[in-house]
N, C-alpha and C positions, 0 to 999 in steps of 0.2 A: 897503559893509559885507557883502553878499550876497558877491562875489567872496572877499570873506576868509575868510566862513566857510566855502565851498568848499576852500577853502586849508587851512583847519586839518583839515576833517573827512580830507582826502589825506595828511596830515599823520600823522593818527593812525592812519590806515588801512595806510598803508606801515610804521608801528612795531608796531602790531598784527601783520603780516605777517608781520616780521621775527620775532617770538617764536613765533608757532604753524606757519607751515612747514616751520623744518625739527625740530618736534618729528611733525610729522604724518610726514612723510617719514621719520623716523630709530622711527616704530611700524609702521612696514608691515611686514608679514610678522609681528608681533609678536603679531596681536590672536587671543588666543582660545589663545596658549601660557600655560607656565609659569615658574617663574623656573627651575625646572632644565631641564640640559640635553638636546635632545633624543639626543643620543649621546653614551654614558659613556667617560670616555677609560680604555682597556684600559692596563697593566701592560706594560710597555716588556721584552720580550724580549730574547735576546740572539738577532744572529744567528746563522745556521747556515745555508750555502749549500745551494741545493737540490741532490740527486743529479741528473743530469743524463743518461739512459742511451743512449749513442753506436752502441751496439753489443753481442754476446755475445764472450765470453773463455772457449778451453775450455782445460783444463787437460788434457793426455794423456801415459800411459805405456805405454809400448807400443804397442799399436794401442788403447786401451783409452780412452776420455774416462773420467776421474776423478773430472772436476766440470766444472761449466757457474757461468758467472758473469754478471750484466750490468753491463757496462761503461762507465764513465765514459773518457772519453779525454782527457789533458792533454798538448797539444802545442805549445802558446805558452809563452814565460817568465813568464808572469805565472801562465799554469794551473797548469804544473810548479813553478814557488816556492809558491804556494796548497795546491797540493794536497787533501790528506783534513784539512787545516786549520780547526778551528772546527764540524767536525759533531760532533753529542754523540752521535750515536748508527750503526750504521756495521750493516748487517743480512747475516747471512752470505754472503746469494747475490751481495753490491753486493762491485762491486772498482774500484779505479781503476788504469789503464795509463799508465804515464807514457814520452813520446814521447822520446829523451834525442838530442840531435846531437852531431854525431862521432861516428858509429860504436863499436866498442867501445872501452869507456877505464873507466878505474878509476869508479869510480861511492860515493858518499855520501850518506844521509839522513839528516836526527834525525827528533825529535819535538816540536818547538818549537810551540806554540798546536795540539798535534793532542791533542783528548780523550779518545781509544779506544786503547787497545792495537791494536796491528797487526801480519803478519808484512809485511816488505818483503823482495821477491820480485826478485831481479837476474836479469836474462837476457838472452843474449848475440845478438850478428846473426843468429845459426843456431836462434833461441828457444828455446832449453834452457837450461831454471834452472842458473845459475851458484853462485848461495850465496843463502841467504833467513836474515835477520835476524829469528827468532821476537817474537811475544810483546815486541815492545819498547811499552818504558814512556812512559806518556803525557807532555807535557811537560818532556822531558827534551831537553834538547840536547847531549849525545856524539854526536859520529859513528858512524855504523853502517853502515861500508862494506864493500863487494863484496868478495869473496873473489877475484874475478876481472873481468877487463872486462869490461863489458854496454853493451847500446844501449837497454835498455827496463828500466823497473821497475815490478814489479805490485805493489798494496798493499790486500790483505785484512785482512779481521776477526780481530784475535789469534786464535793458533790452529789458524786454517782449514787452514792448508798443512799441518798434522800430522796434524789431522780426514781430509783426503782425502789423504793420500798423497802429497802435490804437496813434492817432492827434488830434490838436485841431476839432472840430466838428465831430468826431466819436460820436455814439447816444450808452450807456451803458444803459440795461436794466436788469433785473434781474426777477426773482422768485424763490418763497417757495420750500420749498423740501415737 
């Protein structure tokens, strides 16, 4: 009779177990919080890629710099289709260069998922503004091509290119950061 009751008391011992381990285990970390959360979940944003500054872009007429930019550089097909896409907000001195292959050739942008006004700025092998598309409208998709073949296209904050003087035959230059 001794051996049985051994038996039962393991018995109940291991079902007892079975209910408070893993209640104990699933309050660790628990004891001494509250029922709310310790981090409030934030308001879901939209994105907006970060400016990413590669380099400066001056913009010159004559022997004269005009204006000074810092530059983002798009030279992959994925950067050049991206673009100035999805930022909401675009600061006068920020420009993006865009890297174009083949040499000069007819050249096209819209404004498809682009939030700011911008001018897009064509420019040829020999970096002299070709034709610049002011002031185009945000989310518009028409083409807004080249007056002439270009290798490169810059795209500033609507405007900009009026504000400083930046025309056909202005000479765009850049460097590395």
């Amino acid at each position: 009779m001794n051996a049985m009751r051994k038996y039962a008391v393991w018995i109940v011992a291991l079902g007892l177990a079975a209910f408070i381990i893993p209640g104990v285990i699933g309050g660790i970390g628990k004891i001494g919080s509250s029922s709310q959360p310790t981090v409030k979940p934030q308001a879901s944003e939209p994105y907006e890629p970060p400016f990413r500054q590669d380099g400066t872009i001056y913009a010159v007429n004559d022997q004269d710099t005009v204006a000074t930019f810092r530059g983002e550089y798009a030279k992959t097909p994925e950067s050049i289709e991206i673009g100035m896409m999805y930022r909401r907000s675009v600061s006068p001195d920020m420009a993006m260069l865009f890297f174009m292959d083949g040499g000069d050739r007819p050249r096209s942008f819209w404004m498809k998922n682009t939030l700011v006004s911008l001018d897009i700025i064509y420019i040829n092998a020999n970096n002299e503004v070709v034709s610049i598309q002011a002031n185009a409208q945000p989310l518009n998709t028409t083409s807004l091509p080249s007056e002439a073949p270009a290798s490169y296209v810059l795209e500033v904050l609507g405007g900009t290119a009026a504000t400083w003087g930046i025309e056909k035959g202005t000479t765009i230059t850049w460097s590395d950061n």
